[in-house]
C-alpha positions as CSV (number, residue, x, y, z in Angstrom):
1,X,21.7,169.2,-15.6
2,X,25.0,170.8,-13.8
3,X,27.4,170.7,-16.8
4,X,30.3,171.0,-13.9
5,X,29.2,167.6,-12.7
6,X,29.1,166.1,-15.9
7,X,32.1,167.4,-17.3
8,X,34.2,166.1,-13.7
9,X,32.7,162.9,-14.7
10,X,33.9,162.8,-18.5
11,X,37.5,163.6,-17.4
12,X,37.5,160.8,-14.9
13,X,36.6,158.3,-16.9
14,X,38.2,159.7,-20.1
15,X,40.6,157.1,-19.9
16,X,38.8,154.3,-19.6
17,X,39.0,151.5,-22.5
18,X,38.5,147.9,-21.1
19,X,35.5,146.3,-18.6
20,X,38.5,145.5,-16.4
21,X,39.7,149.3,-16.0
22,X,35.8,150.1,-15.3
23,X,35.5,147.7,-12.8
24,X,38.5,149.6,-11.3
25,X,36.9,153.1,-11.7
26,X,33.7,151.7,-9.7
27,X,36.0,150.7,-7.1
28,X,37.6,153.4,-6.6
29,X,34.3,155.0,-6.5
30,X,33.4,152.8,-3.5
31,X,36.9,153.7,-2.2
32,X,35.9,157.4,-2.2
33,X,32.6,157.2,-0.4
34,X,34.8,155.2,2.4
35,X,32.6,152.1,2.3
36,X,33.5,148.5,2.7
37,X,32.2,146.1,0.6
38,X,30.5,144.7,3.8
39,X,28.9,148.5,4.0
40,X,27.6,148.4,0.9
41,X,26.5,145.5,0.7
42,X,24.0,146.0,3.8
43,X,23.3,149.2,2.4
44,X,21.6,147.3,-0.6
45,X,19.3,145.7,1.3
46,X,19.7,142.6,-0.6
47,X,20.0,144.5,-4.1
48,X,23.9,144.1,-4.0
49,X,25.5,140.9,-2.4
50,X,29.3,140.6,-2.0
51,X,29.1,137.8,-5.0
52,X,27.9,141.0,-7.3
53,X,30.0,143.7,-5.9
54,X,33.1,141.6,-6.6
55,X,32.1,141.5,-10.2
56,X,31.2,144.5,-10.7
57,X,34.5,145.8,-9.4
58,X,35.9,143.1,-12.2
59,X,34.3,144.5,-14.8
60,X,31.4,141.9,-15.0
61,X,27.9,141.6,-14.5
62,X,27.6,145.7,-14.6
63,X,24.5,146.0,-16.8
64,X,20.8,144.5,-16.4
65,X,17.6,145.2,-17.8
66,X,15.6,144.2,-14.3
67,X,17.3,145.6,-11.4
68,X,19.4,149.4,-12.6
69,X,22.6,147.7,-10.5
70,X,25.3,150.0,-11.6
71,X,22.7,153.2,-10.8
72,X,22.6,151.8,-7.2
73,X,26.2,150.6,-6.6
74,X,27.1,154.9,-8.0
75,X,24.1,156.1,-5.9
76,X,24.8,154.5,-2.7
77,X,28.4,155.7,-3.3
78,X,27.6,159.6,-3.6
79,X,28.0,159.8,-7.3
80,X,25.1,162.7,-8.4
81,X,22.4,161.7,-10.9
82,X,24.4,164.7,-13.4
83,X,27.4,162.5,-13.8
84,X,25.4,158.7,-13.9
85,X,24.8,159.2,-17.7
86,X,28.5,159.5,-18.5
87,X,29.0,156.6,-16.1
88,X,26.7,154.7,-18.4
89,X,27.9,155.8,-21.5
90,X,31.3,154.8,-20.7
91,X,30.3,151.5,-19.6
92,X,28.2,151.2,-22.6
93,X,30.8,151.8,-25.0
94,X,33.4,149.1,-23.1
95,X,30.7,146.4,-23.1
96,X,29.8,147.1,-26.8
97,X,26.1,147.3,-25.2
98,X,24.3,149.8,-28.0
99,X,23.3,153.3,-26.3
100,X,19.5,153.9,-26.3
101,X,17.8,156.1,-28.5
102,X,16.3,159.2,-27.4
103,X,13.3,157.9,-27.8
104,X,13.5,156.0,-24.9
105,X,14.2,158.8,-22.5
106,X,12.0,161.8,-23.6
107,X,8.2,162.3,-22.6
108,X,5.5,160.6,-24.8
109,X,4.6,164.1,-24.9
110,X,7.6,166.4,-24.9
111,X,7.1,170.0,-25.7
112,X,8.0,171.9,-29.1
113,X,11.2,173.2,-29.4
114,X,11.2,176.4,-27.9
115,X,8.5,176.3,-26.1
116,X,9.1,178.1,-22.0
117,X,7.5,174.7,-20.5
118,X,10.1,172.9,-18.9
119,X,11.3,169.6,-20.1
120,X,11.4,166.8,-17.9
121,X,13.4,163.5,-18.5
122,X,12.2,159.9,-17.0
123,X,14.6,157.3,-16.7
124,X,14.4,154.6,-18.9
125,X,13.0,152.2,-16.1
126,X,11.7,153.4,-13.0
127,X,13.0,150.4,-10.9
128,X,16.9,152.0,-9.7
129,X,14.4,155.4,-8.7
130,X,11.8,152.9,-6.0
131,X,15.0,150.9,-5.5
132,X,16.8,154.1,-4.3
133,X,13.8,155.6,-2.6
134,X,13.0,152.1,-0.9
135,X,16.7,151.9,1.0
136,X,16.4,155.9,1.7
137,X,13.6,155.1,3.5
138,X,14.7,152.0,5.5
139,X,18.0,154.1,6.2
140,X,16.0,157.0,7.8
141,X,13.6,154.7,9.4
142,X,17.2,153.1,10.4
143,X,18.5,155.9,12.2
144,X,14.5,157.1,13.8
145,X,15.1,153.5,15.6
146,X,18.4,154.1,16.6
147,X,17.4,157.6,17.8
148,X,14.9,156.3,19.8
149,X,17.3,153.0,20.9
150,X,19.8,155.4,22.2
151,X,17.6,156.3,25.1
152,X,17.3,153.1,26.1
153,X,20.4,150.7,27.6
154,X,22.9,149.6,24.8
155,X,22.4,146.2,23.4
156,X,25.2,144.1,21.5
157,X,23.9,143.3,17.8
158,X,23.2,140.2,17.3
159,X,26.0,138.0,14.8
160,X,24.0,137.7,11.8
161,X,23.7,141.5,11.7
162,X,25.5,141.2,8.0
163,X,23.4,137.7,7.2
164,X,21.8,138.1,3.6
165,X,18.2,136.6,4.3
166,X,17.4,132.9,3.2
167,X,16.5,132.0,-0.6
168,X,12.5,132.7,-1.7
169,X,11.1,130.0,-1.5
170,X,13.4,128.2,0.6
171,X,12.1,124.7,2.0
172,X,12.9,123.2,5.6
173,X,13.5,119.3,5.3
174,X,13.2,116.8,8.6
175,X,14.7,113.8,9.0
176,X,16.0,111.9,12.4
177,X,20.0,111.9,12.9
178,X,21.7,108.6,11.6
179,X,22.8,106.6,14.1
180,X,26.3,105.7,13.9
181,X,26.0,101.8,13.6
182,X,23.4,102.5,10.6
183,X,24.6,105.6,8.6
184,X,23.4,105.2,5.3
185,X,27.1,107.2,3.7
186,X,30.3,106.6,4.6
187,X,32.8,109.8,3.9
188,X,36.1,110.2,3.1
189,X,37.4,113.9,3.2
190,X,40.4,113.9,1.6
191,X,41.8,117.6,2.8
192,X,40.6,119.8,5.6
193,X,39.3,123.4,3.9
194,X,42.6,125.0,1.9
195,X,42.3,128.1,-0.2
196,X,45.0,127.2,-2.9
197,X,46.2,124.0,-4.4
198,X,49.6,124.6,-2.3
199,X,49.8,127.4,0.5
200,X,47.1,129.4,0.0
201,X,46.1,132.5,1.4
202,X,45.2,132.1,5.3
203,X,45.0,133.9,8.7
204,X,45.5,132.8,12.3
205,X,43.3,133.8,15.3
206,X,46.9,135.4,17.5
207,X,49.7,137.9,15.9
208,X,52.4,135.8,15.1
209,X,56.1,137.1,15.5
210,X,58.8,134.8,14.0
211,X,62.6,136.3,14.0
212,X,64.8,135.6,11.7
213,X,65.7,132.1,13.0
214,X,61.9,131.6,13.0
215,X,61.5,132.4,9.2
216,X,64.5,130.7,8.0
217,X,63.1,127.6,9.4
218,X,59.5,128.5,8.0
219,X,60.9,129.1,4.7
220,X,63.4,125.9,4.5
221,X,61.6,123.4,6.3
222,X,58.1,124.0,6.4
223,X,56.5,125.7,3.6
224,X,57.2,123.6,0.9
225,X,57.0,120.2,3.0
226,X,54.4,117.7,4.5
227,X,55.1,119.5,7.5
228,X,53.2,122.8,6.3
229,X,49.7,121.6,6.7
230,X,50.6,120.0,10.4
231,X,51.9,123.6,11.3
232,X,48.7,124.8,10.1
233,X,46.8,122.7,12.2
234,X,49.1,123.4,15.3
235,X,48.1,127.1,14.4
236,X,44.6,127.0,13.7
237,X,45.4,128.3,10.4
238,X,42.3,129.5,8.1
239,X,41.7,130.0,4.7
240,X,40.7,133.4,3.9
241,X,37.3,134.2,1.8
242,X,36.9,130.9,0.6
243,X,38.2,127.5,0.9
244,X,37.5,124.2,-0.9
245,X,37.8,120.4,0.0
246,X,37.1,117.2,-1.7
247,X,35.1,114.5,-0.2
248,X,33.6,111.2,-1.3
249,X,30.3,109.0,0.4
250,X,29.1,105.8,-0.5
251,X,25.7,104.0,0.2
252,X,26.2,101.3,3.1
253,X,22.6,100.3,2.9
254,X,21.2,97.4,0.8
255,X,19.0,99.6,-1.1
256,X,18.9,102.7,-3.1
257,X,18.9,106.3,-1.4
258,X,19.1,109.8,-2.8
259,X,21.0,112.6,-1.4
260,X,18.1,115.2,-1.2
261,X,19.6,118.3,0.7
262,X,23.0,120.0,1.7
263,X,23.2,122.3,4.4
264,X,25.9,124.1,6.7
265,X,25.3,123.9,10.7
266,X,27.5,126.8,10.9
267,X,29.2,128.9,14.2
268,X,30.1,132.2,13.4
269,X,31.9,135.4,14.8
270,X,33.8,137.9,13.4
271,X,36.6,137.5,11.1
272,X,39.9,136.0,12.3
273,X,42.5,139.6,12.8
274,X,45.9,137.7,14.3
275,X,48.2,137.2,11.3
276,X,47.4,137.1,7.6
277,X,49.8,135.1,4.9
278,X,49.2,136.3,1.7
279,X,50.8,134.3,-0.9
280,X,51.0,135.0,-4.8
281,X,48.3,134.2,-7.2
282,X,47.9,130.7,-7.8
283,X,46.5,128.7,-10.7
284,X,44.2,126.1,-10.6
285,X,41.2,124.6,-13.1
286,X,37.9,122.9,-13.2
287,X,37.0,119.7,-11.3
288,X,34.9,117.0,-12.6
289,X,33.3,116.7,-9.1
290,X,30.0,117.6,-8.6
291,X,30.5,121.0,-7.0
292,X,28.5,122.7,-4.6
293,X,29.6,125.9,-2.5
294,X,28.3,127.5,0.5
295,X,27.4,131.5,1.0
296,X,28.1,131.6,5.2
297,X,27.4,135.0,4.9
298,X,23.6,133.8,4.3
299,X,21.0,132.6,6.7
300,X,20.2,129.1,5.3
301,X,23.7,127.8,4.4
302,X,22.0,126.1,1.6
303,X,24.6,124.4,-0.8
304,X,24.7,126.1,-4.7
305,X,26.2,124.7,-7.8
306,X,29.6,126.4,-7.6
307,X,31.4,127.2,-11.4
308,X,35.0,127.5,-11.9
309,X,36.2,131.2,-12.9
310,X,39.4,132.8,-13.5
311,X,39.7,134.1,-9.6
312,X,38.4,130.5,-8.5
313,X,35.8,128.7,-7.4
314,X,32.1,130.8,-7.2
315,X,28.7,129.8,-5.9
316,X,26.5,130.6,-8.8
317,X,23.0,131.2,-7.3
318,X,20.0,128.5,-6.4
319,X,20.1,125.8,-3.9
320,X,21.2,122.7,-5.6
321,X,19.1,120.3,-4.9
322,X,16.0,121.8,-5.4
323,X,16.6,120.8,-8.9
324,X,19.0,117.9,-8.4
325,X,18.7,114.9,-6.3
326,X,21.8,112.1,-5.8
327,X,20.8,108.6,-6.8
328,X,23.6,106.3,-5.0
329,X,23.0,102.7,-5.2
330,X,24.2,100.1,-2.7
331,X,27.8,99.9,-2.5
332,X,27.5,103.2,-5.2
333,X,30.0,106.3,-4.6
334,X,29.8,109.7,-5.1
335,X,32.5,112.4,-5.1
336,X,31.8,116.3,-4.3
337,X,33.8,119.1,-4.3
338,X,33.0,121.6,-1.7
339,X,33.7,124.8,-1.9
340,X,32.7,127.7,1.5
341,X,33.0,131.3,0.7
342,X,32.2,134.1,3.7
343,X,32.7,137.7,3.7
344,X,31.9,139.0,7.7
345,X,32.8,136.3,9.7
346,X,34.6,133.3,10.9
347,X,32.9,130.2,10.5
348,X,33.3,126.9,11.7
349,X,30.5,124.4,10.1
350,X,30.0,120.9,9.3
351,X,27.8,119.6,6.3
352,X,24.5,118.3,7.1
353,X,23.3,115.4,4.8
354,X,19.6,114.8,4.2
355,X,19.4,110.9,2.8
356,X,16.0,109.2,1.3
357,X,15.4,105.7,1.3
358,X,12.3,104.0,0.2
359,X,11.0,104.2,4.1
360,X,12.4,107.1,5.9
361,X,14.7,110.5,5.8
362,X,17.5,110.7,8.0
363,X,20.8,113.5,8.3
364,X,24.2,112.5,8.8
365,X,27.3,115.7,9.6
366,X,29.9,115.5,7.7
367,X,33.3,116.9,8.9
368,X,36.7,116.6,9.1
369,X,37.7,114.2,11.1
370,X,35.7,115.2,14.4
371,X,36.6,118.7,13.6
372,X,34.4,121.3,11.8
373,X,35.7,122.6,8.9
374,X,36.8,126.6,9.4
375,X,36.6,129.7,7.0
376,X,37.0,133.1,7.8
377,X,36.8,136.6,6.2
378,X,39.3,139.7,5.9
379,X,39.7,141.8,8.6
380,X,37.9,144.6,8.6
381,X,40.6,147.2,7.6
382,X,41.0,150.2,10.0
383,X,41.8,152.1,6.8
384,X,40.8,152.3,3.3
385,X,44.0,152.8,1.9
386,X,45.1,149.4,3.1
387,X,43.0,146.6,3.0
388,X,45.1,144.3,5.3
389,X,45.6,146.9,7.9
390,X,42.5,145.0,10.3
391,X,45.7,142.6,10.9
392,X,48.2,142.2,13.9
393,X,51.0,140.8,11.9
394,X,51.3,139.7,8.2
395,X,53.9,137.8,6.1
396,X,54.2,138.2,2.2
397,X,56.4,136.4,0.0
398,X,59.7,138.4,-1.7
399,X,60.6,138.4,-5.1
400,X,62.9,135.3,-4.3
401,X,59.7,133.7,-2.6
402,X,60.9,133.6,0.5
403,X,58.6,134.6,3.3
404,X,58.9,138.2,5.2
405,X,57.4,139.9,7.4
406,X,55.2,142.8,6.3
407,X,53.3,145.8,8.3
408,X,49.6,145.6,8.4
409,X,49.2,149.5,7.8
410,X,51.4,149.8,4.9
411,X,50.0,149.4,1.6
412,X,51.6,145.8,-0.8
413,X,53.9,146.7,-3.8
């Protein structure tokens, strides 16, 4: 073991006392090797979504018995295998998770004490070591490809180069499109996609340069008025990350159906880079909805249950409804909240409803108002150092809340 590596390990974490300032520490270690969460995530082939890295970097969801996640979030971010086992004994201690005994990590058949063989040291599970070995491989295999693609003319990448792959298992479902004059649901959205309870955080596709006449009118007549969300629409504003609506369907037939499937019929390209508002944190709270949420960043655009957390809304995992079916009877209503949540693009999508009825399956879009509904992520960020620097223009709020302008490249106080 190189007792140099070790030891620059122990004083950077030395002070360290809380999941939340370890979450930090793997952040910054992510920060170091210069990668986006978008770059390691596709580094991880799967092994690490966004979903994941975000807790991680929060201090959750660091340790589990199957998959060695916080050996291949350090790995993949140039930390050696001398300074993992102070990583893990750090995070250990602030997660009250007991250390393992030696036992666990020495040979079934480990040498006397001083003996000249050498003493080798398996880790605990040999899962992290294929895992590592498996992406190493498809990263050299990777750049062979691209070696041999570089002789050849260029070709643009397709757009769902950063698309996690659809759910195991995942099942197609046919039906015919509802015709208008008998669609089994009518909807009522109540708000386009919003990313707060008030403003919200949200970007615009152009740079956006308002002068001081501009902003005084902003701040006075528009951002705390009825007229903010029609000046959102004017500007194609978009909510940022992840956006949530409410909407509402009721059976117009004269007999039972089930809602049997949610899914996104989605456009996407990359993320919106004009002007970014970033507002302070807001509160918010649970729903008593049914709530579903939508990974765009995935191929199937399957809807999840979605749980409320203390950053928001989050999709938590399976599709919904293979599980779960919605029994409406005639005349019977429904309410949903919906919540869509994208890392690498800008999406515009509208909900596609599967509906059973005792003699057929038919699909009916769901939108807002003739219009999609529209998400996009952050702007990839031309430096590390600032994360909203993949932006033309940005406005922030002052410590009187009023609204001024900011630069891009220079890092928020």
């Amino acid at each position: 073991m190189d007792n140099d590596a070790s030891d620059a390990a122990r004083n950077r974490l030395s002070g360290i006392t809380s999941q939340k300032q370890f979450g930090e520490a793997l952040c910054s270690a992510r920060a170091a090797a210069d990668l986006s969460t978008r770059a390691l995530e596709k580094l991880g082939r799967g092994a690490l979504n966004r979903t994941l890295i975000s807790d991680m970097e929060h201090g959750h969801r660091i340790f589990s018995e199957d998959d060695g996640r916080l050996e291949l979030f350090l790995s993949l971010c140039g930390v050696s295998a001398d300074e993992l086992a102070e990583w893990q004994r750090v995070g250990r201690e602030v997660h009250g998770i007991p250390h393992p005994v030696a036992a666990e990590t020495a040979l079934p058949n480990s040498p006397n004490v001083g003996s000249d063989q050498p003493t080798e040291i398996r880790p605990k599970s040999k899962r992290i070591a294929y895992l590592v070995l498996a992406i190493s491989t498809a990263l050299l295999c990777s750049a062979i490809v691209g070696g041999v693609n570089a002789m050849t003319p260029a070709s643009t990448p397709p757009t769902s180069m950063y698309q996690t792959p659809p759910e195991p298992g995942f099942r197609t479902i046919s039906g015919d499109p509802a015709t208008a004059e008998a669609a089994p649901l009518t909807v009522t959205v109540t708000t386009p996609l919003r990313s707060g309870a008030s403003v919200g955080r949200f970007a615009l596709p152009a740079a956006l340069d308002l002068d001081a006449a501009g902003l005084a009118t902003f701040n006075y007549e528009v951002i705390n008025s009825d007229a903010l969300h029609r000046w959102q629409e004017d500007n194609t504003a978009t909510p940022v990350s992840r956006g949530t609506t409410s909407l509402t369907v009721v059976n117009t037939w004269n007999e039972p159906i089930r809602i049997i499937r949610m899914t996104a019929v989605k456009e996407c390209d990359k993320p919106l880079r004009g002007t970014y508002f970033r507002p302070p944190a807001e509160g918010g709270g649970p729903e008593s909805n049914i709530l579903l949420g939508v990974d765009l960043d995935a191929a199937d655009g399957i809807f999840q249950e979605m749980y409320y957390t203390a950053d928001g809304f989050r999709p938590s995992g399976p599709d919904y409804f293979e599980k779960n079916t919605v029994t409406l009877e005639p005349g019977q209503g429904q309410s949903f909240t919906i919540g869509a949540f994208v890392t690498n693009f800008s999406c515009s999508f509208k909900i596609r409803t599967f509906v059973a009825s005792k003699n057929s399956t038919v699909y009916q879009d769901i939108d807002f108002h003739g219009q999609p509904f529209r998400v996009t992520g952050l702007a990839e960020p031309k430096t590390v150092e600032n994360p909203y620097s993949g932006y033309e223009a940005m406005y922030i709020p002052d410590h009187s809340r009023m609204w001024v302008r900011h630069d891009p490249r220079t890092a928020v106080k």
